[in-house]
Residue frames relative to the residue before (quaternion, step in Angstrom):
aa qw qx qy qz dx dy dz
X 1.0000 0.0000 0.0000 0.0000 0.00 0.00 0.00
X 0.6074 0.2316 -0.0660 0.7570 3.80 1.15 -1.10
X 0.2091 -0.6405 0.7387 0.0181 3.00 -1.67 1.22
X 0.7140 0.0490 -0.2186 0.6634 3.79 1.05 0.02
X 0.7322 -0.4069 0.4549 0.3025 3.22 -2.10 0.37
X 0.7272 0.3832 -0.2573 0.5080 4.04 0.78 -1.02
X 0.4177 0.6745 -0.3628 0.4889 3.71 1.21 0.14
X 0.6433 0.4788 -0.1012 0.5888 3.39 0.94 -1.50
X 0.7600 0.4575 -0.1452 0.4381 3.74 0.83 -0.75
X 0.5849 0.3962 -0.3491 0.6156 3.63 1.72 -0.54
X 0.6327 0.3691 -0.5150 0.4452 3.75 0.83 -0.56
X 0.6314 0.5452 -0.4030 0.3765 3.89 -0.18 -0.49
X 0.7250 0.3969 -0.2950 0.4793 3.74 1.22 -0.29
X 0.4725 0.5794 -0.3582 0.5592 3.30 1.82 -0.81
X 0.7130 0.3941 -0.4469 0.3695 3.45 0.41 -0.53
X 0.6390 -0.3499 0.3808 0.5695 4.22 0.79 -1.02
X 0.2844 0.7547 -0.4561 0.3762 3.50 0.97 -0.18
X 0.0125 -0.5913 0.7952 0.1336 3.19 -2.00 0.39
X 0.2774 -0.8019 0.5261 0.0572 2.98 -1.13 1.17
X 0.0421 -0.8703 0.4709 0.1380 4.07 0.66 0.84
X 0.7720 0.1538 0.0079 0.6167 3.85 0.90 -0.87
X 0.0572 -0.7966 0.5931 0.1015 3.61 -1.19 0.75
X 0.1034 0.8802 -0.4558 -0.0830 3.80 -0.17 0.46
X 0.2880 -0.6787 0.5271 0.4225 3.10 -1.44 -0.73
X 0.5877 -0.4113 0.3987 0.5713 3.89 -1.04 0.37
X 0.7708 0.5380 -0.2426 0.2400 3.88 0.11 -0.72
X 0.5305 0.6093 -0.1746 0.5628 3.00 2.36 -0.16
X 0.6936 0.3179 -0.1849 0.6195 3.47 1.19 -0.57
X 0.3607 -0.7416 0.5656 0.0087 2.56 -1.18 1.76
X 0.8628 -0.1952 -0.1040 0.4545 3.61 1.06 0.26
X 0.1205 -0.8305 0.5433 -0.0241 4.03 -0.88 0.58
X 0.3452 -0.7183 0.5725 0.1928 3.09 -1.21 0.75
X 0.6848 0.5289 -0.2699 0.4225 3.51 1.21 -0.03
X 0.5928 -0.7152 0.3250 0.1774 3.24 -1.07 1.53
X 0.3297 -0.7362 0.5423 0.2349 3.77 0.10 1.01
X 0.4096 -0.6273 0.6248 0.2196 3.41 -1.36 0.65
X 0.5330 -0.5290 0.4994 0.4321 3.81 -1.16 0.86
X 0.4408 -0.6561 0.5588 0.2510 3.28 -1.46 0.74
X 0.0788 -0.6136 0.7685 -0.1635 3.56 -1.11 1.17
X 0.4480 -0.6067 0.6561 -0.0282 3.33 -1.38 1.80
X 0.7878 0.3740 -0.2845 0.3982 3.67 0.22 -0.74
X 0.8008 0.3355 -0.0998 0.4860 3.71 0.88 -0.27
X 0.3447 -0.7787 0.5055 0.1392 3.48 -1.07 0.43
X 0.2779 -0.7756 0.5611 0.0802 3.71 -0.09 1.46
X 0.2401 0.7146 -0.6563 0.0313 3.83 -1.31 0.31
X 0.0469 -0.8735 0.4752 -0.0942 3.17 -0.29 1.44
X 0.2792 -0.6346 0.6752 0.2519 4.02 -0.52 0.62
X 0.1646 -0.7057 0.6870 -0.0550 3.43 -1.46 1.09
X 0.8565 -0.1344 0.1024 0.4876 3.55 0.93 -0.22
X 0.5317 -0.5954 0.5204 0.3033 3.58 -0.72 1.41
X 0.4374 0.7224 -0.4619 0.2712 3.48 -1.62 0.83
X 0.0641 -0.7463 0.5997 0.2816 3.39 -1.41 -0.55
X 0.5804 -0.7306 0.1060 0.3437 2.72 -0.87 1.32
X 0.3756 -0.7654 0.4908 0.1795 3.91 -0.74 -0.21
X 0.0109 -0.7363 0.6693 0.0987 3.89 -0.38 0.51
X 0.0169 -0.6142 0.7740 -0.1528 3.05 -1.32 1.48
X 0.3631 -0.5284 0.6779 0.3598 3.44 -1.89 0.56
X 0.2166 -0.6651 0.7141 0.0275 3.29 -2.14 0.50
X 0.1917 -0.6887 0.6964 0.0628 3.82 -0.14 1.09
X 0.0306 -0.6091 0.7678 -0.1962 3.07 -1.62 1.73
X 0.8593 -0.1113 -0.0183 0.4989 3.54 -0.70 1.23
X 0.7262 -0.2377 0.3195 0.5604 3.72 0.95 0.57
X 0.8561 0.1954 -0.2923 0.3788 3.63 -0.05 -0.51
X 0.3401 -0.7713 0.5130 0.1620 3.86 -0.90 0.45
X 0.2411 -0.8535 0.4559 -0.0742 3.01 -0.83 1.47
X 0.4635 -0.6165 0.4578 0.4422 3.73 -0.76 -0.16
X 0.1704 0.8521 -0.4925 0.0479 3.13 -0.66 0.39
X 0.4568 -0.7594 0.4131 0.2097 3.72 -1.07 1.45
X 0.1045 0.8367 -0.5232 -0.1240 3.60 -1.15 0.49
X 0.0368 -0.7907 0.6109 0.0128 3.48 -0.88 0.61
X 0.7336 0.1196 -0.0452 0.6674 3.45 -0.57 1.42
X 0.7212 -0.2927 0.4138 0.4721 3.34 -1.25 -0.95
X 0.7230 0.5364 -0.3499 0.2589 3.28 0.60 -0.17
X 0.0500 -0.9287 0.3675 -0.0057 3.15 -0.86 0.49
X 0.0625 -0.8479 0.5220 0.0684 3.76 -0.46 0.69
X 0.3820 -0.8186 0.4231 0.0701 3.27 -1.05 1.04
X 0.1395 -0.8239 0.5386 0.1075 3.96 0.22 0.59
X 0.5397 -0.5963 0.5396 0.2489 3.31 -2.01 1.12
């Protein structure tokens, strides 16, 4: 359906969306949040946790990273 990642992001604003962070699974170097099975034919958006969002660094093996929370959750980027 999307042939790039910022495609997928202009529809999700075209729709009313705000769009604060765009990734791929292969960019985040860790998460506490359960990934939905992957299904080509359909588009998943799920709320994991009441909030706004927060950018905080997160040190993983010595080095410090950016990294998104909402709630308790959290996801870590490369």
């Amino acid at each position: 359906m999307f042939e790039k990642l910022w495609q997928f992001s202009s529809y999700l604003i075209q729709k009313g969306l705000k769009v604060l962070e765009v990734n791929k699974l292969e960019n985040i170097i860790d998460i506490n949040i359960e990934s939905a099975e992957e299904d080509n034919n359909h588009i998943f958006l799920r709320a994991t946790s009441d909030g706004k969002p927060e950018y905080i660094d997160q040190t993983i093996n010595g080095v410090i990273h950016k990294a998104i929370k909402v709630g308790n959750k959290i996801y870590v980027l490369k």
